[in-house]
N, C-alpha and C positions, 0 to 999 in steps of 0.2 A: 770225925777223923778223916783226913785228905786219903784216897783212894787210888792207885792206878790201876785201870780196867786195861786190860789187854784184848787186842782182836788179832784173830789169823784165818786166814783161807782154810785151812783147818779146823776151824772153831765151830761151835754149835752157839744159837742163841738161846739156848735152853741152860748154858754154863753159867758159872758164877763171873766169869771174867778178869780171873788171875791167870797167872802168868800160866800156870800149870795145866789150866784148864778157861780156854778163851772163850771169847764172843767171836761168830762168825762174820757180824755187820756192823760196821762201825756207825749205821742206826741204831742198832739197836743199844750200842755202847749211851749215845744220846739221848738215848729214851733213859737210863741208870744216871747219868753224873750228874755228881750236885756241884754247888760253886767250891774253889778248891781241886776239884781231882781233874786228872789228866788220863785222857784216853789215848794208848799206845799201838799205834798200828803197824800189824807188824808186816813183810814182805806181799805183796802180790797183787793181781788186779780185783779190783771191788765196783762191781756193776750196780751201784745205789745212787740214790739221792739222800744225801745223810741232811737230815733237819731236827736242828738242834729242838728241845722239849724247855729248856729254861740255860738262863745264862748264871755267871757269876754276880756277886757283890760289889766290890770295887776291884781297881787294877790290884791289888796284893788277892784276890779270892779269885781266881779268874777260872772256866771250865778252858783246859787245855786239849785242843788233837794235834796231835803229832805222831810224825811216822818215826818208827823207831830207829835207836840212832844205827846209821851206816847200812840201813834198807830200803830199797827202791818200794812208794806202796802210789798206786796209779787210780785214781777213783776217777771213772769214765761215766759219760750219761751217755755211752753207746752199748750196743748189744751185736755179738758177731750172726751173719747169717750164713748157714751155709749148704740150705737147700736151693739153690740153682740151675736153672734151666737154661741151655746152650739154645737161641730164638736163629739167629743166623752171624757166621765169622765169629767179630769179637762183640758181640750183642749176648747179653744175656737176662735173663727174670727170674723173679723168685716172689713168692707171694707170702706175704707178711701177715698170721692173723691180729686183729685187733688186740688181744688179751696180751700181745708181746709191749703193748705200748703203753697200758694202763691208762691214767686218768689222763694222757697228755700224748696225741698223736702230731708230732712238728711234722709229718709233712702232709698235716689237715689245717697247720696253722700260718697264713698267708703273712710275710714280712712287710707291714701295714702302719699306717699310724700317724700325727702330724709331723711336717716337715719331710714327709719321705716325699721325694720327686718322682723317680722311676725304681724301677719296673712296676705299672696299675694294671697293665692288662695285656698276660699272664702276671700273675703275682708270684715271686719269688719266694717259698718258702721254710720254713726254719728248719726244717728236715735237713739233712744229710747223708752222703754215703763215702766212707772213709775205706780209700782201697791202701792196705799196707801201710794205715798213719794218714794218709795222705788224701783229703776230699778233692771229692768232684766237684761237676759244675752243672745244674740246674739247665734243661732244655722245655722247651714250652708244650712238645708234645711225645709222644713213644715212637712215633717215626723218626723226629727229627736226631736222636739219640744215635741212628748212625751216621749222622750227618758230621763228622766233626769239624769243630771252629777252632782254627787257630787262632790262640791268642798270647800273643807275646807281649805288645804295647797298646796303648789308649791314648787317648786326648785328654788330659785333669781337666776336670770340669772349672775346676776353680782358676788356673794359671794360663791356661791353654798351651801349655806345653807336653810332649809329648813323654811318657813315663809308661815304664815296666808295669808288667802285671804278677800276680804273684806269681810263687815259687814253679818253673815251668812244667816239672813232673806233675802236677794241678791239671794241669790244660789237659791232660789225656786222658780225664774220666769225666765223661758225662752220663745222666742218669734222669728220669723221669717218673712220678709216683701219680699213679692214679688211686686216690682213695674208694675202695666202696663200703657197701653194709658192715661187712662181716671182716675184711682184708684189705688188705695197700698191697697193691702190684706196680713194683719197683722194676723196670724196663733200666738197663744201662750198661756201656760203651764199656769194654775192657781188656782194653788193648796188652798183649803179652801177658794175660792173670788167668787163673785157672780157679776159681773163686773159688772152688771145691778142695785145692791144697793152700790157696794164699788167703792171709786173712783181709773179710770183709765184714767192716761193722755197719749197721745204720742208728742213727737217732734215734733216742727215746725216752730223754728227761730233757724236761727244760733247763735243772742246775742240776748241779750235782754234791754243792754245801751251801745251802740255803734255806733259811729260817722260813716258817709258813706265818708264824706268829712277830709282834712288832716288842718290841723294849728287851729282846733278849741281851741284854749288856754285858762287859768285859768276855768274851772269846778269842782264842788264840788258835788258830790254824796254824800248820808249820809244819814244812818240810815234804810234801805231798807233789805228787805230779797230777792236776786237776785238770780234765778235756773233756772235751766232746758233749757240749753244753749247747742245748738247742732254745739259747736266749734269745726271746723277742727283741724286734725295733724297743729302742727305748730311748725319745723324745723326753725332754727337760716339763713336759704337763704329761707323762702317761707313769704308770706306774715301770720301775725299772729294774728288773730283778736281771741280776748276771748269772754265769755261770758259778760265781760265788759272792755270796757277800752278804752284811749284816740286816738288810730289809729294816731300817729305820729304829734304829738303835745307837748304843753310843758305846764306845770304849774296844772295838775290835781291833784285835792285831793279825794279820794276813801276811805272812814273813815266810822268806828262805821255799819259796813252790815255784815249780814248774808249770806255769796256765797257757793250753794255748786249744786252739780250735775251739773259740764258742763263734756260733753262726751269727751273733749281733755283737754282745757285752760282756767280758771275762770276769771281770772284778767292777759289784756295782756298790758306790757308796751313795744310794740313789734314795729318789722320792718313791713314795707310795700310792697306793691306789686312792684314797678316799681323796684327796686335795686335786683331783681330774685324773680322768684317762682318755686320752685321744678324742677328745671333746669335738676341735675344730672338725678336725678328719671324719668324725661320725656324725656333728650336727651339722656341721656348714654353716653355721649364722654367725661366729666372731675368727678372726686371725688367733692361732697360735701365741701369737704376742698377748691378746689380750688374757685369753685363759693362764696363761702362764706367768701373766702383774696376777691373777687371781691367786693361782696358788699360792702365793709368798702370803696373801694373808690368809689363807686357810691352811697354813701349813703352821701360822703364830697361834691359830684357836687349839691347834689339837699339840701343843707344846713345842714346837719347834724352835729350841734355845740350846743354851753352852751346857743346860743341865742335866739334859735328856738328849740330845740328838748327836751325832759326830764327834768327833777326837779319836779319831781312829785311826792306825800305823799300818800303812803297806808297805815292805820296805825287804828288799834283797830280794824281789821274785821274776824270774824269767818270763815276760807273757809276750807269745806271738802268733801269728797265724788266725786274727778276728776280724770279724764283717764290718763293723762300726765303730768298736774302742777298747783298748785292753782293760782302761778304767774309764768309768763312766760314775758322776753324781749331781744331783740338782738337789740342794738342799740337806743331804745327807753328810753330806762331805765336808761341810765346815768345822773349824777346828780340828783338821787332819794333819797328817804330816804324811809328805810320799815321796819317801827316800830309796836309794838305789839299786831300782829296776833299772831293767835291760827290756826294753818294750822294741817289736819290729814287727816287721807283715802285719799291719792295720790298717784294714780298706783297702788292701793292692790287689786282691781279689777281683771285685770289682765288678759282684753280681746284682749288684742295687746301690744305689745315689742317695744320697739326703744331704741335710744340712747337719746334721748332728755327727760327724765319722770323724776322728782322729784318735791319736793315739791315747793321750788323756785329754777326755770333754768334761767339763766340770762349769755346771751353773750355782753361785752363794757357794764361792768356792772363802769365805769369810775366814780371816786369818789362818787360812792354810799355808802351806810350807811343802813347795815344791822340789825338793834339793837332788842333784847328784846322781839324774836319772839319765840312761842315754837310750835318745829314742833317734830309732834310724828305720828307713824305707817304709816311709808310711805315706798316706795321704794324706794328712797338715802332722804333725808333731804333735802341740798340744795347744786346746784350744780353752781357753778362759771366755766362758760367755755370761753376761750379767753378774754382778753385784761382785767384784773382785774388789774387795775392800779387805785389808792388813793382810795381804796376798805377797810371798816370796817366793819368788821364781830365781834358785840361786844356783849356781855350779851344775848345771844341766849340760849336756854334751846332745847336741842334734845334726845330722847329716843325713845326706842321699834320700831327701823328703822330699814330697810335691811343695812342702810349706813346713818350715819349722815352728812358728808361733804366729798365735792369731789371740790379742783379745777385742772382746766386743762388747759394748754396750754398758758399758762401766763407768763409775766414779773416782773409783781410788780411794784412799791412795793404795797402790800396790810398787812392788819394790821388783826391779829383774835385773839381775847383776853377777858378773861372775862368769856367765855363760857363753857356749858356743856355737853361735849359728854358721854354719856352713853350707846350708844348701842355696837354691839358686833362687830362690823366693825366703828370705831368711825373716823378717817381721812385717806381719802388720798390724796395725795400729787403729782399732775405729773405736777408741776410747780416750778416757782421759783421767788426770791426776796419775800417772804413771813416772816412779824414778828407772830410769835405764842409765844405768853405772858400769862401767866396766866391762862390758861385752863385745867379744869380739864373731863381727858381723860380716860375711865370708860373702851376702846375698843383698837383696831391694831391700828397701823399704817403703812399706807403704801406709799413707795416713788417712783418713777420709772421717768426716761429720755424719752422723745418723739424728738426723733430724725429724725422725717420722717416727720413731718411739724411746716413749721416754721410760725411763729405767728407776727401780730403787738404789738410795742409799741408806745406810744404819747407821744407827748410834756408835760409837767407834767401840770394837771387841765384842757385838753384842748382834743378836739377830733384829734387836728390835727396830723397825721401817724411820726415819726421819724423814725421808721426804724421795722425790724423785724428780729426773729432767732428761733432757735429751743430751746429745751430743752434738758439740759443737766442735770437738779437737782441741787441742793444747792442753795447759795446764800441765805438760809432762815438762820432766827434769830430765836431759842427756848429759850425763857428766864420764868425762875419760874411754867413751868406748871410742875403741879401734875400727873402723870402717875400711873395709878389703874388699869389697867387692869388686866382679872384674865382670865388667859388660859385654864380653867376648865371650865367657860363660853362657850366656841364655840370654835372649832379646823375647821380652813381652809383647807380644801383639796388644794396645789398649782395647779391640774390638773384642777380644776372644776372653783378657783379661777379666774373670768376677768383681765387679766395681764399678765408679765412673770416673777413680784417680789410678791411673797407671802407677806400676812402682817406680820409686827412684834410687838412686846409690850416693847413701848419702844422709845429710838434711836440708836439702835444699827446699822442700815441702814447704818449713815455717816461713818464708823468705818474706817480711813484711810486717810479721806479726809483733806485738811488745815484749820486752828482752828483759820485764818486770815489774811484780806486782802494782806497784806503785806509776809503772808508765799505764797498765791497763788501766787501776783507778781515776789518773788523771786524764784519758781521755773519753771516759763515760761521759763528764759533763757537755764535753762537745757533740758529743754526736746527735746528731735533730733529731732524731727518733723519738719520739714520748713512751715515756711509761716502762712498761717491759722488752718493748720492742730493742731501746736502746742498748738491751745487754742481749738480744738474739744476735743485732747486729756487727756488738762490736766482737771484733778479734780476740780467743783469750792468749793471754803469755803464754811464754815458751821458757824455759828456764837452762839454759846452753849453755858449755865450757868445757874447753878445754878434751875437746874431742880431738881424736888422730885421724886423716883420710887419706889412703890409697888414691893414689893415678884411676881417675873418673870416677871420682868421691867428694861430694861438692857439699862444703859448712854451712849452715845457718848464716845468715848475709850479715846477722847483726851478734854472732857466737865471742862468746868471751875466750880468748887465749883459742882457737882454733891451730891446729901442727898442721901442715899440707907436706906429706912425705914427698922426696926428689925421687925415689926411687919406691918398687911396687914390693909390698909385703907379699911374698910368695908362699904356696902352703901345698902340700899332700896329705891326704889320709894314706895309712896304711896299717893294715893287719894282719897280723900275726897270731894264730888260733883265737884265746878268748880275749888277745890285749889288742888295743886301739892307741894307734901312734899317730901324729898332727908331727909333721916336717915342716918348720917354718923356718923361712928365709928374711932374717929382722932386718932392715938397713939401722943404721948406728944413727940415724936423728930420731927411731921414735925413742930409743933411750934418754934420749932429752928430756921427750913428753912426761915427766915424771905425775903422778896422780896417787897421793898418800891416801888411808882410810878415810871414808866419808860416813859420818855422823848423822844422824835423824835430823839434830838441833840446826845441820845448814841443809836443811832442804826446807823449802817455803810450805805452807799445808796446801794442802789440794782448796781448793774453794768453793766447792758444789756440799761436800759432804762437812767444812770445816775442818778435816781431821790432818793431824799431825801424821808425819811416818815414825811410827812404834812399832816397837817386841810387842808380842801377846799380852806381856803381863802391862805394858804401860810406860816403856821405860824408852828413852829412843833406840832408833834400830839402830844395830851397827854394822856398818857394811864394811867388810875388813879383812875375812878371806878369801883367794884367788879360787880359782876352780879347783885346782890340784890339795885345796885346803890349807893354805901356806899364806901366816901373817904380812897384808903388805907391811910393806917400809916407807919412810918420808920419800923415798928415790925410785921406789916400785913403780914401773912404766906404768902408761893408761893400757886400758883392755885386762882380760883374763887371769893373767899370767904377773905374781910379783917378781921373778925373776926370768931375767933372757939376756941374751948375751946377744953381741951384732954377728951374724951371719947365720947359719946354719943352728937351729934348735931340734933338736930331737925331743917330743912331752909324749909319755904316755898318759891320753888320754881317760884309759880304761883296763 
């Protein structure tokens, strides 16, 4: 019979865990449920790492946590310190013994690993110190700790344009930990705090609802406020454990939470350790590339399929304030769906560099379902790398980012439509087989070939490997988006620029290329190249129509039904507590531009993978409603939006 175990700040773990008489840990509630029962937590902070002991049966058997209803319940992986010693001014220390940190000391554990760039030497590490909610910032030695650094802005490494750093109350705690034997003597800056009356926590769990064991299936987290998670780097080949998540499993729902401060990865829908860990980084003898084509088939020996691995629901959770990704998965993540978060402060920090940091990074992100998420003030938005096949990236709202979207290294087909790019680096593109429908593009665009590593694609719906290539660019579909970009916004340096093709505003990229499948087939046979050469060389199509372009928004040379607006689509954000308002100013010809529902059946298949654009189950995809979730009509303009009127639009975006 289904059971609810109740837990309170109150409780003893020695109770039976009714209502009348609780559990004190909502472990130890984990250590009791079976599949079916739901653990109810009730008001207060809980200093644990809860790791679940077995999961549910199927989605109708599921083991349920949840905070109960209309109670604040905060499970932290920090612990308050408040023996302190005044060193000199607003300097102070406090000496940590080992026994407070258990089997996992983060600030012993250096933020390391393939793909990370900088900081190697001093190593930034996963430790923190949270003055009032609010971390500091990592100094190389206990001197330098009253040294303080202003830092307001940076150089992005990626755009070279110049960007905010996070939250400014940030910048005024710095802190330094010298591990020894027995203790951690934590040295740190603490301007206006009186550490002895204001609350000071430090680090001392790596997660704080996360599984040690693999296959625990169907789990439901819900409604919890989850921080202070001292999650390792977590590269697409090392093992990836976040501040929460299911550690290679299938069927979890992570719904309706509050996540924010984990020092790497909030929420990981990730790989595990036995398919590599930090290989390159440790041995030195192959690229990251290569161990990570390894994983994908050592990830197929040990069941890495639709049956056992992913389908799992993130969806309504606030996550902000992370080192490297609110969501992070390579391989875990397929068959997911991650629907409407509110994702921000990711990577704005900007205590260490890599190649892995956005808001959601997702590797065999394989018929997932990105929808209705709005990510703002990060360092890229969301980043699709490798194997983004029957991938929907649909009604997403992105702004005030170093980069709104990036995918890489892909096949397709994957579908992004609906959405709203606004920042001033709004796509780019170093993949292929990709429909872009209906988006309105507020930023550059950028396209570039990777021709130096070749990538898998699958069997279409399926993990299983069919083959793999490199990138050559095209093969993508742009039908009915709105292009706004304004060049007066931000001017890219190409030297400073991450690439070696600057962005444009626009499509002026493809200019040259075949305008369809049938032009590429018919000029294979000309081309003198023998053998295979003759398809590295030729140019593949581009499949363009009937796109809209703003004043210094330049078509595809050879674009079917291309609109060149007379006058410029003008636009504001604005907010108003938790709602998100887009002011758009339509001139009365893009109404002209009309762009009805577009069908799976007219889009051509990608050509690397074979595969058609389909639903999950097989059926064509239908690409049909606007961002705000509203049926287009045969007259529903191109871009985001089925309905606008000429002049003045007021949408709430959010």
């Amino acid at each position: 019979m289904n059971q609810i175990l109740h837990v309170s700040v109150s409780g003893n773990d020695t109770a039976d865990g009714s209502e009348a008489t609780p559990l004190r840990t909502i472990d130890r509630a984990a250590e009791l449920a079976w599949p079916g029962d739901t653990v109810r937590v009730h008001a207060g902070t809980y200093r644990e790492w809860v790791r679940p002991r077995r999961g549910g049966l199927s989605d109708t058997r599921r083991i349920t946590f949840e905070a109960a209803p209309g109670e604040h319940v905060v499970i932290t992986g920090s612990e308050p310190i408040t023996d302190w010693e005044k060193v000199s001014g607003d300097v102070w220390r406090t000496r940590v013994p080992h026994s407070v940190f258990g089997e996992w000391n983060p600030f012993a554990e250096p933020i390391r690993g393939d793909w990370l760039v900088r900081p190697h030497d001093p190593h930034v590490h996963a430790g923190d110190v949270y003055v009032n909610g609010v971390s500091g910032y990592e100094v190389a030695t206990a001197a330098a700790v009253a040294e303080r650094v202003e830092r307001t802005e940076v150089l992005d490494d990626w755009t070279g344009l110049t960007v905010p750093v996070a939250r400014p109350e940030s910048t005024r705690y710095q802190w330094h930990a010298e591990v020894g034997e027995a203790e951690t003597v934590i040295t740190a800056l603490l301007p206006d705090v009186d550490p002895r009356e204001d609350l000071i926590e430090i680090s001392v769990r790596r997660s704080v609802f996360y599984p040690t064991e693999h296959h625990l299936d169907y789990i439901t987290v819900r409604g919890f406020e989850l921080c202070h998670g001292s999650s390792p780097w977590a590269p697409p080949t090392a093992d990836q454990p976040g501040l929460i998540g299911p550690n290679w499993a299938k069927g979890w729902i992570i719904e309706d939470n509050h996540i924010h401060d984990a020092k790497c990865s909030a929420i990981s829908l990730g790989k595990e350790h036995s398919t590599g860990h930090n290989f390159s980084a440790d041995r030195g003898d192959k690229p990251g590339y290569q161990y990570q084509l390894e994983s994908v088939f050592s990830a197929r020996q040990i069941g890495w399929d639709r049956e056992h691995i992913g389908s799992h629901v993130v969806r309504r959770n606030t996550i902000h304030d992370c080192g490297q990704n609110a969501i992070v998965g390579h391989l875990g993540c397929a068959f997911s769906v991650i629907e409407d978060n509110h994702i921000y402060r990711v990577g704005t920090k900007r205590e260490y560099f890599g190649h892995e940091i956005a808001g959601i990074k997702l590797h065999a992100a394989i018929d997932t379902r990105i929808e209705h998420n709005r990510i703002h003030d990060t360092s890229l938005g969301l980043w699709l790398d490798w194997q983004t096949q029957g991938t929907r990236i649909t009604r997403n709202i992105f702004h005030d980012n170093s980069r709104d979207f990036f995918v890489e290294v892909s096949h397709g087909p994957y579908v992004v439509d609906h959405n709203v790019f606004l920042s001033a680096a709004a796509i780019e593109n170093r993949a292929q087989g990709g429909a872009f429908v209906n988006n309105l593009v507020g930023g550059t665009l950028q396209v570039e070939p990777v021709e130096d590593r070749a990538t898998p694609y699958h069997v279409p719906h399926s993990t299983q490997v069919a083959g793999y290539a490199v990138i050559t660019a095209g093969d993508d579909r742009y039908l009915g988006n709105l292009f706004v970009g304004d060049p007066e916004r931000a001017s890219f340096d190409p030297e400073t620029y991450f690439g070696h093709v600057p962005p444009r505003y626009g499509l002026s990229w493809f200019d040259g290329r075949p305008a369809s499948l049938d032009e590429y087939l018919e000029a294979l046979p000309k081309n003198p190249a023998h053998d295979h050469q003759r398809f590295a060389t030729q140019p593949q199509a581009v499949y363009v129509e009937r796109n809209v372009y703003g004043p210094g928004n330049e078509p595809f040379d050879r674009e079917t039904g291309p609109v060149r607006l007379d006058a410029a689509v003008t636009w504001q954000l604005r907010v108003e507590g938790t709602e998100l308002f887009l002011d758009l100013e339509v001139p009365p010809r893009l109404l002209e531009a009309a762009m009805a529902a577009v069908h799976g059946g007219e889009l051509v298949h990608v050509r690397f993978a074979g595969a058609d654009f389909e639903e999950n189950d097989g059926t064509p995809v239908r690409i049909e409603r606007d961002v705000l979730g509203t049926l287009r009509r045969e007259d529903s303009p191109a871009g985001p939006f089925a309905e606008l009127v000429a002049g003045r639009n007021s949408i709430r975006l959010w």
